[in-house]
N, C-alpha and C positions, 0 to 999 in steps of 0.2 A: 447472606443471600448468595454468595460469591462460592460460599463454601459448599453448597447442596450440588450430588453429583446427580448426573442428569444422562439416564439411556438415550444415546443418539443411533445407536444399531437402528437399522431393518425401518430410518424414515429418509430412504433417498439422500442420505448426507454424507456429501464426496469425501470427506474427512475420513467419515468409518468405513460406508459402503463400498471403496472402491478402492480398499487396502490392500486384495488380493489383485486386483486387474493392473494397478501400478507398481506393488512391489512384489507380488508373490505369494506373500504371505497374507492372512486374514485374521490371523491372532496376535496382531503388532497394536502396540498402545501409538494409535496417532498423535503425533503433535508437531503435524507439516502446515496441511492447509492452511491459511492465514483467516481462521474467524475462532470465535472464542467456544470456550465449552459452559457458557455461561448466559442463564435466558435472558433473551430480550427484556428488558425492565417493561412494569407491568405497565406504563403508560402509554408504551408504545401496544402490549397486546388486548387491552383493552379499549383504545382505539379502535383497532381492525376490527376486534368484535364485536362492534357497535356497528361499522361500518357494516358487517357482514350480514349482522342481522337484516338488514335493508332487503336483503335477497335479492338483488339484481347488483352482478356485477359487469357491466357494459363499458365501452371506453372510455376512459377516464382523461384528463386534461388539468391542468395546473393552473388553481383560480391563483388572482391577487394575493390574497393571505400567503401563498406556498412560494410565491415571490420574493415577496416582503419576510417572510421566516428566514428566507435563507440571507435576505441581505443584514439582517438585523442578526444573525447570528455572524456571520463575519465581522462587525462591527463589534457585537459582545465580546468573541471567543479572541478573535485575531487585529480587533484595531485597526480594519481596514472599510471604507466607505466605498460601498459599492451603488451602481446605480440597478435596481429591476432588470432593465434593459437592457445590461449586460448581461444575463442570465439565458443559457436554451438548457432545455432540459433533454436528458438521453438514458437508455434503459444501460447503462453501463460504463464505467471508467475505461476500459479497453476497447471497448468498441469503440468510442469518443474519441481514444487515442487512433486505431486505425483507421480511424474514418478522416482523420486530421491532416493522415500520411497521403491518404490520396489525395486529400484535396488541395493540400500547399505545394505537393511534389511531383515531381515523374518519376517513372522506372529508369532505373540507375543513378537518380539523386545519393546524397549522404547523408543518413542522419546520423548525429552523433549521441551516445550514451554511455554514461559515467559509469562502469563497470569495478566491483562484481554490484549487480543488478537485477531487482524481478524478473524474471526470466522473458514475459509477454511483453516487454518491450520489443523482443528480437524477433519473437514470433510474426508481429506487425508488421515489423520493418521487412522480411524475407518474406512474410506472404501476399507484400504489395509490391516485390520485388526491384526495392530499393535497398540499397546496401548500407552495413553497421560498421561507423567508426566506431572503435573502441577510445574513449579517451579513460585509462583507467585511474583508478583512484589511490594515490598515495598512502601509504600505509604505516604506521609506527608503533610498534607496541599495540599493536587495536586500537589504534586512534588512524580514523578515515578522515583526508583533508582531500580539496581538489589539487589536481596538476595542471595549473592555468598555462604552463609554457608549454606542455605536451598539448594540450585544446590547440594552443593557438597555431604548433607544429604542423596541429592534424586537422585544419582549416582549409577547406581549397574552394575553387569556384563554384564544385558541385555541391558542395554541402548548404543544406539548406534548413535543415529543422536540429537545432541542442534540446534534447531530453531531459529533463530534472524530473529528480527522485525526489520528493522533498517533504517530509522527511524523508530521510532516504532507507529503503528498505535494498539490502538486508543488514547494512553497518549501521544502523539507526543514529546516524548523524540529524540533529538539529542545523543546517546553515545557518552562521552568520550573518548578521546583515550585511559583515564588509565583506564578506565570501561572494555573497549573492549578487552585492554592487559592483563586486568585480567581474563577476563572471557576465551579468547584464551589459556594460560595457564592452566586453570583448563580442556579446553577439549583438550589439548596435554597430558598431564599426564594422561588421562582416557581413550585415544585413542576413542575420540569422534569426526564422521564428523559435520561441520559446514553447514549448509544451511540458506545461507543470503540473505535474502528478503530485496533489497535497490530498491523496485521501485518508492518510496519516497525521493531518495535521494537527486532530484533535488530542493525539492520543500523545503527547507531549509531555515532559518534564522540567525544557526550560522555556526560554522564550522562542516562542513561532515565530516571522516574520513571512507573508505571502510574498510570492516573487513579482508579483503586479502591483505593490502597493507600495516598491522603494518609490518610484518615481513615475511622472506622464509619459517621457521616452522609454522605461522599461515594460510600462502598462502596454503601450501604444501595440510591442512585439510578443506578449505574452496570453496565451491562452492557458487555462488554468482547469485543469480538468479534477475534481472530489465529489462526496459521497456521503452520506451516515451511515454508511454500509460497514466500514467498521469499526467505528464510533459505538452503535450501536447494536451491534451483533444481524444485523440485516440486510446481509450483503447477497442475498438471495431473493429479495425482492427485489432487484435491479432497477434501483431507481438512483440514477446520480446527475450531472450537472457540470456543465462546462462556465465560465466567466471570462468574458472579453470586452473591453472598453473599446479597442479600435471595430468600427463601424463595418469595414471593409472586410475585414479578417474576420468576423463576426456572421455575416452573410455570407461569404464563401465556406466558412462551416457547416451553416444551419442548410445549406443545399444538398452537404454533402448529403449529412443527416438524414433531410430527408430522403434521397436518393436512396438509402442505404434503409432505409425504414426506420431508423434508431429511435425514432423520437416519441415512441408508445410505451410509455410507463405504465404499469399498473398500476387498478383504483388503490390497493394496499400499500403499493410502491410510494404513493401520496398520501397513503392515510398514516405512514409510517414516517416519515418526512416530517409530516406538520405536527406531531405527536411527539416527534424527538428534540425539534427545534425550540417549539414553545417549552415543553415542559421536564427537561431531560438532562440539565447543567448540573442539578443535585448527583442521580447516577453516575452521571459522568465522572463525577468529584468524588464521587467511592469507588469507580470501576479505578481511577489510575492510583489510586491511593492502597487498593487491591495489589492490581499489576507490579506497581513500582517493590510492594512488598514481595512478590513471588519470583521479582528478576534480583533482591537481593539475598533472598532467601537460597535461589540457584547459588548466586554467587559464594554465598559464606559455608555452604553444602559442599560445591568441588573441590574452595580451601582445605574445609576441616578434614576431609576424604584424600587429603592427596592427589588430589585428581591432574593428571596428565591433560586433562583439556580445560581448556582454557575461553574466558570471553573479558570485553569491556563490557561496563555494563552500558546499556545504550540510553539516547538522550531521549527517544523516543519508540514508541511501539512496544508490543507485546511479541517481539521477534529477537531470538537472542539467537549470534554469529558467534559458532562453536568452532576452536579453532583446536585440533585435534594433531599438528605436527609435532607436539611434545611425543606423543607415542612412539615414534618412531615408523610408523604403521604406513605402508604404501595407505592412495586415496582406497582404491578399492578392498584392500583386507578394512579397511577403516570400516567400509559401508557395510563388508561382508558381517563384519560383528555385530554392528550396531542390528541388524536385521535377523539375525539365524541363532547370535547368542542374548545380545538385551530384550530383543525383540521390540523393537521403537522403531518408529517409522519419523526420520527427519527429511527435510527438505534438502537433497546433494546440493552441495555450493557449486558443483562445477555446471551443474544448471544456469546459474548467475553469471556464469563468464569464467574463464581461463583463471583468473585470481581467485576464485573460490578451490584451487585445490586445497582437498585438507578440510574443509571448513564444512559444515553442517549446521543447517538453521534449526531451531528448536523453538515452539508457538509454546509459550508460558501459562498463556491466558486460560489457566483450568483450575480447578478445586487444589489447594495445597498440597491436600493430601495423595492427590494422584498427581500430583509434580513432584512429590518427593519419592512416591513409588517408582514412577520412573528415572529419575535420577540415582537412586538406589541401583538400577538395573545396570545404567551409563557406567559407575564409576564402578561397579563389581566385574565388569569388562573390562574395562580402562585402566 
């Protein structure tokens, strides 16, 4: 099923439609955007077409059941006990996120973020006109750890919200649970809120650990913002979800929320949800079983090719951090190639932050055979 290639041209899809408007070009094989080239499983589209058939789609609202799905999939997937009630629902993982900023901060707070990073973190943080610590991420061989003594360096009175990536995109580090214990600790002691971005968490290889379920004191400062968005290739029905156990922090969100209109999910946004929750763990267990094969596949591909670029393979996601300084190649002759001679559209690392020079994300999650065409392209450049 993984293997059927699938025309996405000419249906309003950012991936392909809007290759010319971001890079120039309109005949580049995309594999930036982060959602897969692979359809929605049929549980979840027959679902919606059940739903659809209804013929009235009017405001929609999140019964009991779509509650309960999500807390029973936490429990399933991730070994964490959540309560309902902890649960607001939001048309978006970034919105969620910048809606978080206004409401815990002021303009010229600090939020910090572990860079190189999803670029829409920074967006949030400048266009609510609060300033970005960088604390960046240690680096070895392609292996991304934290730098707890630079956090704690770059700690001051004004900082007020630490950002986790988690898994973290675009080094697809899995954290630790003692990583995570430690870094929880450091923003307990500094009266630092937590905003954890786990809309990756499904899409794992080793063990998950949620950043709100080490402990009651780490719960207590963490708001947890995910998704099935790209779990399940449905990141376009904008339907995701925040979780918070403290009371306080919980209602200063759900204000902002509404303040900000966020909290209007579509009826599909929910038909799609309760569809992937209940009945979706089987796909799931072939989609990373897929993946896991088409990120070694890249791998054993650029070996036998000699290839000058280079990756670790990552713990999690269908995002592989292409590290291209073997070349020789300035960052920009880098990009110039990849665009005008392979003709592949990647995602510039220096998007992610100052430490992405050099480095380019490549989305895996497509039919083999057009992952090997275009890496074909890569190393006949390279």
């Amino acid at each position: 099923m993984f293997d059927e290639i699938v025309n996405r041209k000419g249906t309003s899809c950012a991936k392909y439609d809007a290759l010319e408007t971001y890079f120039g070009y309109s005949d580049l094989q995309p594999l930036w955007v982060a959602d897969m080239d692979f359809k929605t499983p049929d549980i979840i589209n027959d679902a919606i077409i059940k739903r659809a058939q209804h013929g009235i789609y009017g405001y929609a609202k999140p019964t009991a059941k779509t509650y309960n799905l999500v807390k029973e999939w936490m429990k399933k997937r991730h070994s964490w006990e959540i309560d309902t009630s902890w649960i607001s629902f939001c048309n978006g993982v970034v919105p969620a996120y910048s809606a978080a900023i206004e409401a815990f901060t002021e303009e010229g707070d600090e939020i910090i973020v572990q860079t190189p990073v999803y670029f829409p973190l920074f967006n949030s943080i400048k266009n609510n006109n609060r300033k970005v610590v960088r604390n960046s991420l240690k680096e070895d061989n392609g292996y991304y750890t934290m730098d707890i003594e630079d956090l704690k360096n770059k700690i001051t009175s004004k900082s007020k919200i630490l950002v986790l990536c988690s898994p973290h995109n675009p080094v697809g580090r899995v954290w630790s649970k003692e990583e995570l214990e430690e870094l929880g600790k450091i923003c307990i002691q500094n009266n630092l809120l937590i905003i954890s971005d786990e809309i990756h968490a499904d899409l794992v290889f080793k063990k998950f650990t949620p950043m709100a379920s080490l402990s009651k004191e780490i719960s207590n400062i963490t708001l947890t913002l995910n998704s099935p968005g790209k779990t399940f290739n449905i990141a376009g029905l904008n339907c995701s979800y925040a979780i918070c156990e403290n009371k306080d922090i919980k209602e200063k969100f759900d204000k902002e929320i509404t303040k900000r209109e966020l909290g209007s999910v579509n009826v599909f946004g929910f038909t799609a949800l309760e569809a992937a929750y209940e009945f979706g763990e089987k796909w799931l267990e072939d989609l990373k079983k897929y993946l896991k094969s088409n990120i070694t596949f890249t791998k054993d591909f650029l070996i036998k090719s000699n290839s000058k670029v280079q990756f670790l393979e990552p713990e999690a996601t269908y995002l592989l951090w292409l590290n291209f300084k073997m070349t020789g190649l300035s960052h920009k002759e880098i990009k110039n190639k990849l665009l005008e001679e392979a003709k592949i559209a990647l995602n510039d690392g220096r998007s992610f932050g100052v430490e992405g020079d050099s480095y380019f994300r490549l989305n895996c999650a497509l039919p083999k055979i057009e992952l090997e065409r275009s890496l074909s392209k890569i190393v006949t450049v390279f």
